[in-house]
ZAPA-634317 format. One record per residue: x, y, z of N, C-alpha, C in turn. Coordinates in pm, whole numbers, padded with zeros to 5 digits, always signed. Each point is the difference from the previous one (the first is absolute). Example, Ala and Ser with C-alpha at 12.3 -4.5 7.8 and 13.67 -1.06 7.14 Angstrom:
% ZAPA-634317
+01319-00569+00780-00089+00119+00000+00090+00120+00000;-00035+00105-00072+00082+00119+00006-00077+00109+00073;
This chain:
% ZAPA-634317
+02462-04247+02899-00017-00063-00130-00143+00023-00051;-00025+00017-00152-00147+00002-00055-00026-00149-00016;-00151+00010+00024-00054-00115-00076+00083-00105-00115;+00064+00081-00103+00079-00060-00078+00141-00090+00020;+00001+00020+00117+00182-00017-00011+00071+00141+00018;-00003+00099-00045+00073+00138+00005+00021+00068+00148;+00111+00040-00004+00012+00096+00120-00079+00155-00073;-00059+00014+00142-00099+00155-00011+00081+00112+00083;+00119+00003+00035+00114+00056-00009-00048+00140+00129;-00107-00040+00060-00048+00058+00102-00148+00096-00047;-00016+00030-00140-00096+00047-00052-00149-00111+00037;-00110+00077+00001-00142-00109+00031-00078+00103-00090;-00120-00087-00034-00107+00077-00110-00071+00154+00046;-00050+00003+00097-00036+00069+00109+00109+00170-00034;+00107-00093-00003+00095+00169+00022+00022+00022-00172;-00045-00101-00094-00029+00057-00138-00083+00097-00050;-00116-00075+00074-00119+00047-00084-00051+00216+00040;+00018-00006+00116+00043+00136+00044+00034+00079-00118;+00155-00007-00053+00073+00079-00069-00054-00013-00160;-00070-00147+00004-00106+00011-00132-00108+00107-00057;-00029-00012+00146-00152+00037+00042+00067+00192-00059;+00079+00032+00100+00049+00157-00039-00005+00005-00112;+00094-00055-00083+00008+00013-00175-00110+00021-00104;-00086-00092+00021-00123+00014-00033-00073+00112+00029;+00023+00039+00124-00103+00150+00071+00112+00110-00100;+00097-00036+00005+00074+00136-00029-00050-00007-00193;+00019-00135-00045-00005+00052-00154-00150+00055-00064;-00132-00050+00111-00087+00067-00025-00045+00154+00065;+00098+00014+00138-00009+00144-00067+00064+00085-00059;+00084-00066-00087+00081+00083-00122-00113+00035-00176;-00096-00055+00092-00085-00015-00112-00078+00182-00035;+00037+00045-00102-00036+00147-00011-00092+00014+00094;-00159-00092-00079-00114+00014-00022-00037-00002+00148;+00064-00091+00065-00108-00030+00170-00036+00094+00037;+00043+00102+00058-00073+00098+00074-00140+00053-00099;+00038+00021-00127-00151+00014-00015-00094-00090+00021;+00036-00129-00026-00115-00117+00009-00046-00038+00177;+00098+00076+00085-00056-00027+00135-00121+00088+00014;+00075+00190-00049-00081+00074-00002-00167+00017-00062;+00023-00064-00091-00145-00040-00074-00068-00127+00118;+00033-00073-00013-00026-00113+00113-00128+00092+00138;+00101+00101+00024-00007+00086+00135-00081+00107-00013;-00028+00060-00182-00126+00096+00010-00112-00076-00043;-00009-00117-00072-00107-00055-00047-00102-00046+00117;+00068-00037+00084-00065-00053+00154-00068+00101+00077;+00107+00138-00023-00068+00084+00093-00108+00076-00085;+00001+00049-00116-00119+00032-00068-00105-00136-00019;+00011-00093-00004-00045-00082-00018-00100-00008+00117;+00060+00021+00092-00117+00037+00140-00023+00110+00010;+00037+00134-00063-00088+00114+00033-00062+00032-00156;-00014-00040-00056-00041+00003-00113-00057-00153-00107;-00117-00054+00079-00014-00137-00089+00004+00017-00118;-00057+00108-00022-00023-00029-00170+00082-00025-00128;+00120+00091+00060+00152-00093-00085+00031-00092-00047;-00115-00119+00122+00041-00129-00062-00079-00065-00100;-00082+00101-00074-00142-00049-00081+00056-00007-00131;-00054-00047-00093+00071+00000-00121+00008+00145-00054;-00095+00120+00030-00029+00116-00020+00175+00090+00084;-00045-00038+00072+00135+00063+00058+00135-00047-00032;-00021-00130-00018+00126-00051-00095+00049+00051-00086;-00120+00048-00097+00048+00040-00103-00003+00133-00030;+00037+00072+00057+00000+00127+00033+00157+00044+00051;+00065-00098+00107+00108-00009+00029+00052-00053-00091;+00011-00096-00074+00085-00089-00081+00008+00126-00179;-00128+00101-00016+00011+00099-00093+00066+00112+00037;+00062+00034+00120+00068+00084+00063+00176-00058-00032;-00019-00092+00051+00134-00075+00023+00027+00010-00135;-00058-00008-00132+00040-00070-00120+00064+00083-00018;-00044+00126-00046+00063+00146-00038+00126+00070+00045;-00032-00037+00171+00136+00037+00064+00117-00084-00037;-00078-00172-00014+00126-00071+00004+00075+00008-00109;-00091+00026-00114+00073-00036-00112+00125+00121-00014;+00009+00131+00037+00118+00088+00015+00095-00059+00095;-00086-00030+00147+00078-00053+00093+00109-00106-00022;-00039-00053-00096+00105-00136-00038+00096+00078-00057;-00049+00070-00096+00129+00071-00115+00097+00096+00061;-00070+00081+00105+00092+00041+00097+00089-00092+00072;-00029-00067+00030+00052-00101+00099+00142-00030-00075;+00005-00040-00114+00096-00053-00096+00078+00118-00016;-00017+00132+00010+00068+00081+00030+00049+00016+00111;-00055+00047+00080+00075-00028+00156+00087-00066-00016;-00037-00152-00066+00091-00112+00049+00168+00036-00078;-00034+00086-00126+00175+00057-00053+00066+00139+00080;-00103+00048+00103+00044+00100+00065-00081+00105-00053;-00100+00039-00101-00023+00108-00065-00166+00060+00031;-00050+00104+00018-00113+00053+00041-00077+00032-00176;-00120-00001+00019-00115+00093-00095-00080+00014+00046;-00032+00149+00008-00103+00067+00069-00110+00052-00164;+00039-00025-00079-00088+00022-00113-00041-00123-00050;-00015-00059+00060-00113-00091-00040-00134+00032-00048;-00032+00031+00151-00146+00048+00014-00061+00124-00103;+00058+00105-00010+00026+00068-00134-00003-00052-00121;+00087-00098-00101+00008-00074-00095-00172-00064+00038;-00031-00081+00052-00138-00004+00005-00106+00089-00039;+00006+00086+00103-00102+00116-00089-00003+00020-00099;+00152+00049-00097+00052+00038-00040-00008-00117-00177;+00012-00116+00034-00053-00066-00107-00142+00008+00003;-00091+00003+00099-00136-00022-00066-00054+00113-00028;+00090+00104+00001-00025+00159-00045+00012-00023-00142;+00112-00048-00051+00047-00040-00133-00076-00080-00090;-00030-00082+00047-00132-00091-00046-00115+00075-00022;-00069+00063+00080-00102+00061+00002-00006+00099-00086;+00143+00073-00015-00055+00131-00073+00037-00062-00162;+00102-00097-00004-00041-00084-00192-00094-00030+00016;-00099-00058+00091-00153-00048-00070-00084+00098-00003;-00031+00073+00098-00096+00092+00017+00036+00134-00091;+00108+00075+00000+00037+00077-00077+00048+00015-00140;+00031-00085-00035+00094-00064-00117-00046-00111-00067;-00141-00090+00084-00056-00068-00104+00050-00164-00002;+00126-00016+00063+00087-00124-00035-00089-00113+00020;+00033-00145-00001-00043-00064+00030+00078-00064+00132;-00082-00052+00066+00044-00010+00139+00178-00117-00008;-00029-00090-00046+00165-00087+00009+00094+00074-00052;-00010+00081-00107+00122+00128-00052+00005+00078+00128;-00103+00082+00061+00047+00053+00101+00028-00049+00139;-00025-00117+00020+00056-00091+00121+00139+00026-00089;+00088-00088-00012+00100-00016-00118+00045+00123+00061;-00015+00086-00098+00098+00154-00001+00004+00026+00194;-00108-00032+00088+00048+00083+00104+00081-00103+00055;-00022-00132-00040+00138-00046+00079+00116+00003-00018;+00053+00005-00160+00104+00092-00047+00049+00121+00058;-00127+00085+00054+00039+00117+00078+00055-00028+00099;-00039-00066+00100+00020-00064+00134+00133-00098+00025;-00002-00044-00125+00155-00036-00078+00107+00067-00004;-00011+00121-00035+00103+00098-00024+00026+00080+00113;-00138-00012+00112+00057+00083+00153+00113-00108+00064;-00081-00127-00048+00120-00064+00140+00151-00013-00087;+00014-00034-00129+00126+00020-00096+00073+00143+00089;-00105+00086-00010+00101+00160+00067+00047+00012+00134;-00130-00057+00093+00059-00019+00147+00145-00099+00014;-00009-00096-00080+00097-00086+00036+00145+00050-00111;+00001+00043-00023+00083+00050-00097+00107+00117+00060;-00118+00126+00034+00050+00117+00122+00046-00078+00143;-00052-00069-00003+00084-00118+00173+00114-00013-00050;+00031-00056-00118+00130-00094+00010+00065+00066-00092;-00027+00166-00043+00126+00048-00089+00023+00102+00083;-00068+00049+00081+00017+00151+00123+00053-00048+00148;-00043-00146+00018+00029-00044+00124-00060+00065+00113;-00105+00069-00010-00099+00087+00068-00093-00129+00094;-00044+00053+00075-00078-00098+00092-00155-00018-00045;+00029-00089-00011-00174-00049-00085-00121+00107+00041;+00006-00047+00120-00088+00070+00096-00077+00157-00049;+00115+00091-00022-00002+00122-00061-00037+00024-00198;+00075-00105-00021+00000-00015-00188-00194-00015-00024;-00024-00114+00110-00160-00019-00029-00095+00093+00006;+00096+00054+00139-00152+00079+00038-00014+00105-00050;+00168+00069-00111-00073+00101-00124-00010-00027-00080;+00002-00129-00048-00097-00081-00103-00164+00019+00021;-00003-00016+00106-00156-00023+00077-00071+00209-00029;+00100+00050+00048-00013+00110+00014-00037+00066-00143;+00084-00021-00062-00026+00004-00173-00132-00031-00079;+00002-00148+00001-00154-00040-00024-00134+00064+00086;+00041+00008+00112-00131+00045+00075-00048+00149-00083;+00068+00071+00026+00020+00136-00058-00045-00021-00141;+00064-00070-00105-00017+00046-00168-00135-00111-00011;-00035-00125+00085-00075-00084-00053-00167+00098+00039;+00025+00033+00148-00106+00081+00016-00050+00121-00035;+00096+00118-00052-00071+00094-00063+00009-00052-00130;+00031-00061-00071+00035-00026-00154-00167-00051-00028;-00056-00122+00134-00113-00009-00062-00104+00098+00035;+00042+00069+00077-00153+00144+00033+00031+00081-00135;+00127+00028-00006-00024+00107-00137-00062-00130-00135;-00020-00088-00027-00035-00101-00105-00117-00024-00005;-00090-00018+00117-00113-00050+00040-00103+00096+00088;+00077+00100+00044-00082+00100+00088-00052-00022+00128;+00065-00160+00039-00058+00019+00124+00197-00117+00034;-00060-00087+00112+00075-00132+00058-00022-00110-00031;-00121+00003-00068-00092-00152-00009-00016-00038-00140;+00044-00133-00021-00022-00038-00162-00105-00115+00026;-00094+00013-00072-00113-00098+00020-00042-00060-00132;-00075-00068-00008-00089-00051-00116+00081-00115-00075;+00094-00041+00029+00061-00095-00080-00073-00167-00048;-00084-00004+00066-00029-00132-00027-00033-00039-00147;-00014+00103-00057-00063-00034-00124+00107+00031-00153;+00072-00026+00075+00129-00048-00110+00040-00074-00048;+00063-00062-00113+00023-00136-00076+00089-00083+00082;-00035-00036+00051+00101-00149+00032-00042+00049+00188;-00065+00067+00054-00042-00015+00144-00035-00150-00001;-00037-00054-00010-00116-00085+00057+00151-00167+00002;+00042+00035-00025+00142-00122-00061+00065+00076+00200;+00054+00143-00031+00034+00044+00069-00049-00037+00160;-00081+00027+00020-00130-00029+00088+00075-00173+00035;-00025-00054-00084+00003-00158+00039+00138-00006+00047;+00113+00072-00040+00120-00047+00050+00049+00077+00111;-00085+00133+00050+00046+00080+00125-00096+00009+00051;-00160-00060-00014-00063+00072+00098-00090-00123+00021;-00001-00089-00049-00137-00127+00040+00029-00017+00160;-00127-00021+00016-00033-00099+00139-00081-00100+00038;-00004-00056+00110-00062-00112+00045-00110+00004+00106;-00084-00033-00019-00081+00021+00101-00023-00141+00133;+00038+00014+00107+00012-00144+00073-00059+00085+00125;-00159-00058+00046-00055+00047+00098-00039+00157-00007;+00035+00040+00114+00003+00174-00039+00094+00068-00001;+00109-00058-00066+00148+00048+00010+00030-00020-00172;+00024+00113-00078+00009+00011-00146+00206+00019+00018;+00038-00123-00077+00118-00010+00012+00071+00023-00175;+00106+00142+00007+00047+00017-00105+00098-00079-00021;+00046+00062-00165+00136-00070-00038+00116+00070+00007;+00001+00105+00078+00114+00026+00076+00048-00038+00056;-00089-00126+00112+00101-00128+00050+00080-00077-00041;-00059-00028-00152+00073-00121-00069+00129+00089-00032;-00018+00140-00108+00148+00012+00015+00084+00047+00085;-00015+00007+00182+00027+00008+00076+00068-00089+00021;-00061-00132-00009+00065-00130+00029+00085-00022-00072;+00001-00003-00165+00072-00011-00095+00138+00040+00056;-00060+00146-00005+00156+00054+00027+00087+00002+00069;-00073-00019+00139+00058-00058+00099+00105-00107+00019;-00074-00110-00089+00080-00114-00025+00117-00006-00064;-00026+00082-00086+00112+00052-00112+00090+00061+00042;-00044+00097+00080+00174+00054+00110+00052-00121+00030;-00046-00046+00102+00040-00102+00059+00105-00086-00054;-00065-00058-00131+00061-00079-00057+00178+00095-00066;-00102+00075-00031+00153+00084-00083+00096+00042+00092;-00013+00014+00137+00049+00059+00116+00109-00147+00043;-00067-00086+00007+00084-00107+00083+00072-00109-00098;-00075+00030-00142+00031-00160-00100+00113+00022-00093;+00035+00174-00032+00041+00066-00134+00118+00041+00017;+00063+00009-00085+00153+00078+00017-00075+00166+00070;-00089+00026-00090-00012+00169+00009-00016-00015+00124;-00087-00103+00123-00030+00003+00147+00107+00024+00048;+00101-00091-00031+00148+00034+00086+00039+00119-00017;+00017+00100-00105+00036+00100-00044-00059+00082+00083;-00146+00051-00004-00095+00088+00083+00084-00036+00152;+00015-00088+00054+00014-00069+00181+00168+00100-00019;+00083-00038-00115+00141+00040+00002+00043+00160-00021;-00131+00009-00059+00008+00172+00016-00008+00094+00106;-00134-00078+00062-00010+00073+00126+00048-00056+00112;+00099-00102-00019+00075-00070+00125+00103+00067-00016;+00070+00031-00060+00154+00071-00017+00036-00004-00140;-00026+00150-00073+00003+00043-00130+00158+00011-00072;+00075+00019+00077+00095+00013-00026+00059-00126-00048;-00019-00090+00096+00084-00127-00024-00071-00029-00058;-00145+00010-00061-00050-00054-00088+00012+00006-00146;+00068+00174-00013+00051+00044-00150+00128-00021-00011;+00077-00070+00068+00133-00060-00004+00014-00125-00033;-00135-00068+00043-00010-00143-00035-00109-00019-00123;-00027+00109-00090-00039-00023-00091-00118+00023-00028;-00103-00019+00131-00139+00048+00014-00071+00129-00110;-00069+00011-00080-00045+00092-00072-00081+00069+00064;+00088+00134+00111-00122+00074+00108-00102+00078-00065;+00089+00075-00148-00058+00128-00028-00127-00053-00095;+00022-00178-00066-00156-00033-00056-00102-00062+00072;+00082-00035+00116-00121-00075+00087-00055+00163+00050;+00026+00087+00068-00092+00097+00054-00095+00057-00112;+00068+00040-00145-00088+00001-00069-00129-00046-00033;+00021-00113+00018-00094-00165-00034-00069+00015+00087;+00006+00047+00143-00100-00018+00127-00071+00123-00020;+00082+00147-00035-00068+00085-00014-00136-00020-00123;+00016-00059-00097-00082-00032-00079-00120-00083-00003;+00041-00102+00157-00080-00051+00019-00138+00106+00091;+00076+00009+00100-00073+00151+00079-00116+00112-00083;+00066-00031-00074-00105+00113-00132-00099-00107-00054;+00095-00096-00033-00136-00073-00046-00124-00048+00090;+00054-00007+00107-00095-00028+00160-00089+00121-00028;+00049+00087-00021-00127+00135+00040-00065+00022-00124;+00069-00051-00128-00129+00011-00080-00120-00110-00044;+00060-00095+00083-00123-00130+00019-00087+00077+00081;+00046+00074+00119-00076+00007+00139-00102+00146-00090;+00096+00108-00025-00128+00032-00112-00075-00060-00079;+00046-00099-00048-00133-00022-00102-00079-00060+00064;-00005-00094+00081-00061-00054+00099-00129+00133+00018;+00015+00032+00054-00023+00174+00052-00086+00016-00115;+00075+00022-00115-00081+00095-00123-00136-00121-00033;+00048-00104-00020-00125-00092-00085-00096-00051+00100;+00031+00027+00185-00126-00008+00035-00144+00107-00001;+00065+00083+00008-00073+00105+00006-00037+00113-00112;+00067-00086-00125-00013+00063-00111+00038+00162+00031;+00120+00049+00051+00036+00148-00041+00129-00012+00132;+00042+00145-00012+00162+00013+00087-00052+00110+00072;+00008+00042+00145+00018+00137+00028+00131+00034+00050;+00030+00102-00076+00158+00071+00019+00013+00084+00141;+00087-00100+00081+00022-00006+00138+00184+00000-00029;+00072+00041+00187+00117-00102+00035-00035-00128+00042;+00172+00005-00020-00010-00155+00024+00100-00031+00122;+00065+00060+00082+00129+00002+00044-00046-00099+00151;-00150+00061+00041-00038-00104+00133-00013-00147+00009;+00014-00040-00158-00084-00122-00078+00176-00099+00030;+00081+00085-00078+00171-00025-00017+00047-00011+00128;-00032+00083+00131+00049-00028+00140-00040-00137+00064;-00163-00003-00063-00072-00151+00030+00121-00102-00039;+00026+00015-00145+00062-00168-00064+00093+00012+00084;+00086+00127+00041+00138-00078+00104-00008-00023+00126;-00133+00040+00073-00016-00049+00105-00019-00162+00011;-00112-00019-00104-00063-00178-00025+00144-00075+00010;+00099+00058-00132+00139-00071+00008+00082-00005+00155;-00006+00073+00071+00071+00037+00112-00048-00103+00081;-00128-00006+00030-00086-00058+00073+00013-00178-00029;+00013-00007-00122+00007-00153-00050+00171-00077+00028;+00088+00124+00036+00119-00062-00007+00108+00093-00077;-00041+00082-00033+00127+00078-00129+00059+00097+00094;+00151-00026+00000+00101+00112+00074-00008+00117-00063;+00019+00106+00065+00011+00153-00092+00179+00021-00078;+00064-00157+00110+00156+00028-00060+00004-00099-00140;-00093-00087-00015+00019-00042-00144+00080-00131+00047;-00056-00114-00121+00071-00116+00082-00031-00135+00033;-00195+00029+00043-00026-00085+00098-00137+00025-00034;-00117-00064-00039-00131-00017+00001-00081-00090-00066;-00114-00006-00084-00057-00063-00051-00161+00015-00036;-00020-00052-00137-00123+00041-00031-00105-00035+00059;+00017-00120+00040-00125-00052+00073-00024+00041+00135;+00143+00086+00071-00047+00101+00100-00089+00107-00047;+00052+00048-00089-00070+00150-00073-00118-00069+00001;-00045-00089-00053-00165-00046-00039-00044-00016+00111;+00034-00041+00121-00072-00057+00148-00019+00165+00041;+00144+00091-00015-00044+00164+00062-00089+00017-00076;-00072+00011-00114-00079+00060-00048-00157-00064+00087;+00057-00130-00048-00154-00016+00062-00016-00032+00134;+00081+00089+00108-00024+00017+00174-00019+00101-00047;-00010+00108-00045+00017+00163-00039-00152-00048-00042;-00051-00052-00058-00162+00005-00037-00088-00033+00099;+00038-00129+00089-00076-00044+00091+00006+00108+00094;+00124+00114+00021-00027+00067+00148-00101+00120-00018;+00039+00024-00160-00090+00150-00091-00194-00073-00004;+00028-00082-00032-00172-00077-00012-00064-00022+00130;+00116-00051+00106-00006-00046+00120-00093+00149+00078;+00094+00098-00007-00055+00154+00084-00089-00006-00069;-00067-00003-00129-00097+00063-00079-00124-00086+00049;+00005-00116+00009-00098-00099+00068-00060+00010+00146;+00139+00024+00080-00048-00013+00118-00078+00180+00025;-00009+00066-00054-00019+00090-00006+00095+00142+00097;+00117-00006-00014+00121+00062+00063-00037+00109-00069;+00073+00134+00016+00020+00119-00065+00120-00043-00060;+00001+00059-00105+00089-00069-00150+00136+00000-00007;+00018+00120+00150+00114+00072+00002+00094-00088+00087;-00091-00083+00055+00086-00089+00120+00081-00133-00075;-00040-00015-00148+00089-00093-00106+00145+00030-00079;+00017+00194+00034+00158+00003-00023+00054-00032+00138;-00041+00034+00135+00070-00005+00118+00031-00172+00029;-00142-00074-00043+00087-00152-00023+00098-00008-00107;-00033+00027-00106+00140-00042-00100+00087+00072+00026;+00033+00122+00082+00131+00000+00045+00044-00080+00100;-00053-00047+00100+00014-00056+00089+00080-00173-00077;-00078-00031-00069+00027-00120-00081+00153+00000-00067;+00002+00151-00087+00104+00055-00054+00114-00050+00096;+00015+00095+00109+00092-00040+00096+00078-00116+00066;-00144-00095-00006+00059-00132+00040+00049-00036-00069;-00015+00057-00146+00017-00134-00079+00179+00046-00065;+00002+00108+00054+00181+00054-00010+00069-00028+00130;-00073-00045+00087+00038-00062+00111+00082-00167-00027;-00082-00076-00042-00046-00115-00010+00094-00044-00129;+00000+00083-00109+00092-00004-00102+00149-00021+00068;+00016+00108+00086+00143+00017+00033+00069-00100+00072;-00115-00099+00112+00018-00103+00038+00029-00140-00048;-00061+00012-00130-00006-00085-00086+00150-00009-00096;+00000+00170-00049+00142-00042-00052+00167-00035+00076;-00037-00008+00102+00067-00017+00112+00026-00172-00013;-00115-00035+00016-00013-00143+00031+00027-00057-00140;-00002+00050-00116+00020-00033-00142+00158-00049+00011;+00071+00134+00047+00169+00008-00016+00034-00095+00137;-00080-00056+00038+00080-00106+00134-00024-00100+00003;-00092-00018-00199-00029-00155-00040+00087-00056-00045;+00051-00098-00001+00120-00079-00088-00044-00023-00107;+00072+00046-00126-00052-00103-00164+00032-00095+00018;-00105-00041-00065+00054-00202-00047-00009-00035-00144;
């Protein structure tokens, strides 16, 4: 009998709390994000002792201006992943807008918000095409991007040597509406000896904003239903072919923030690829939690990969490592973290809904 009066029918608290205790372990590690947040946990400590200076506000902010840039694609990727779909032109569209920008002001005279404006329109119309060729060819993202990527690299980079005569567009600062410009992509803060941009803030912003749109929105369910099972999802009504659109658009718009970012600190663009930059955002996503089968992730993983991806890159650079020994960790990281994923979605599908 309990305390109450009741028969306890041979059950005792003891043999409850056990099977509690599991549930709990199991629904947090269904949680995308954990493995990155252990992993960060696990390099901050160890650079943290071979490298003090990380922990200075100087080094802070050095990592946290690393992280911003990566993260802010990293998220937008991520939201792809999460419908099943790749862009490897990201990083491209980046260049690629602040190529655009640069050559209306510097060449053409514009004033700088008309040509912000027009290149994101441009950057507009890549991800409209990527997502468009996905879902009317049925071609594998993967491939559609990367001669997207292939395209731009090619026409964005000789287009500006034959225009300009060299790679490099410079001198912009002294254009109508910089200084407005300036305040909304490039201010910073100075706290100690660590000068902290506003690439964080819209890092964070945006961050949040996945998030929210990811878990709160019809479109969240849609993105999760696309890349959970597409089929049953265009049977049940799901709008696949505008949600990939919509993400592709977002993706573009990620890389022409991350250019301008780019263009208004340093007042000019140099016409580079971008394709190592684009392998980065899907690693950060991978790393934070995003399946390559589509389905399963989250932004605020993408934001934690980005910024373990800074601490391990700042981390070698501090402790004074050869530079080269920071891809052999992030693959290493890479690995676990497709390890760790797989375990996880494991333990996801052997959670009970409630």
């Amino acid at each position: 009998m309990t305390a109450d009066g009741l028969p306890s029918f041979g059950h005792s608290p003891t043999a409850v709390a056990p099977a509690r205790g599991r549930r709990l372990l199991d629904r947090a590690l269904a949680r995308p994000s954990l493995p990155a947040f252990a992993g960060l946990a696990v390099v901050l400590v160890f650079f943290g002792v071979q490298a003090p200076g990380l922990l200075t506000t100087g080094g802070l902010a050095s990592v946290l201006d690393s992280a911003a840039l990566l993260g802010i694609g990293g998220v937008a990727v991520a939201l792809l992943l999460v419908s099943g779909q790749f862009d490897l032109s990201i990083g491209m569209v980046a260049v690629g807008g602040a190529l655009v920008t640069g050559l209306l002001i510097g060449e053409l005279g514009w004033g700088t918000w008309p040509a912000l404006l027009t290149s994101l329109a441009a950057a507009l119309a890549v991800g409209v095409v990527n997502g468009w060729l996905v879902v009317r060819t049925g071609l594998p993202s993967f491939l559609v991007t990367l001669a997207t990527f292939l395209v731009l690299q090619g026409a964005g980079l000789a287009g500006v040597r034959a225009l300009t005569g060299s790679g490099r567009i410079e001198g912009l600062s002294s254009a109508p509406g910089w200084s407005s410009a300036t305040a909304v992509f490039g201010s910073t803060v100075q706290v100690g000896d660590g000068r902290f941009r506003i690439a964080l803030v819209w890092w964070l912003v945006l961050t949040l904003g996945a998030t929210w749109v990811l878990w709160r929105t019809r479109f969240g369910n849609a993105v999760f239903a696309v890349g959970g099972a597409r089929r049953a999802a265009r049977e049940l009504g799901v709008p696949d072919g505008w949600t990939t659109i919509v993400l592709y658009c977002c993706t573009a718009s990620a890389g022409w923030l991350i250019g301008t970012l780019g263009l208004v600190r340093i007042g000019g663009v140099q016409a580079s690829a971008g394709l190592g930059t684009a392998v980065d955002f899907v690693v950060v996503a991978v790393i934070g939690g995003c399946l390559l089968t589509g389905g399963y992730g989250s932004a605020i993983g993408a934001a934690v990969g980005a910024l373990l991806h800074a601490v391990a890159r700042q981390g070698v650079v501090l402790a004074g490592w050869d530079a080269r020994w920071f891809e052999a960790f992030l693959g290493v990281l890479l690995l676990v973290a497709l390890l760790a994923n797989g375990v996880v979605r494991g333990r996801l599908r052997a959670v009970p809904r409630s």
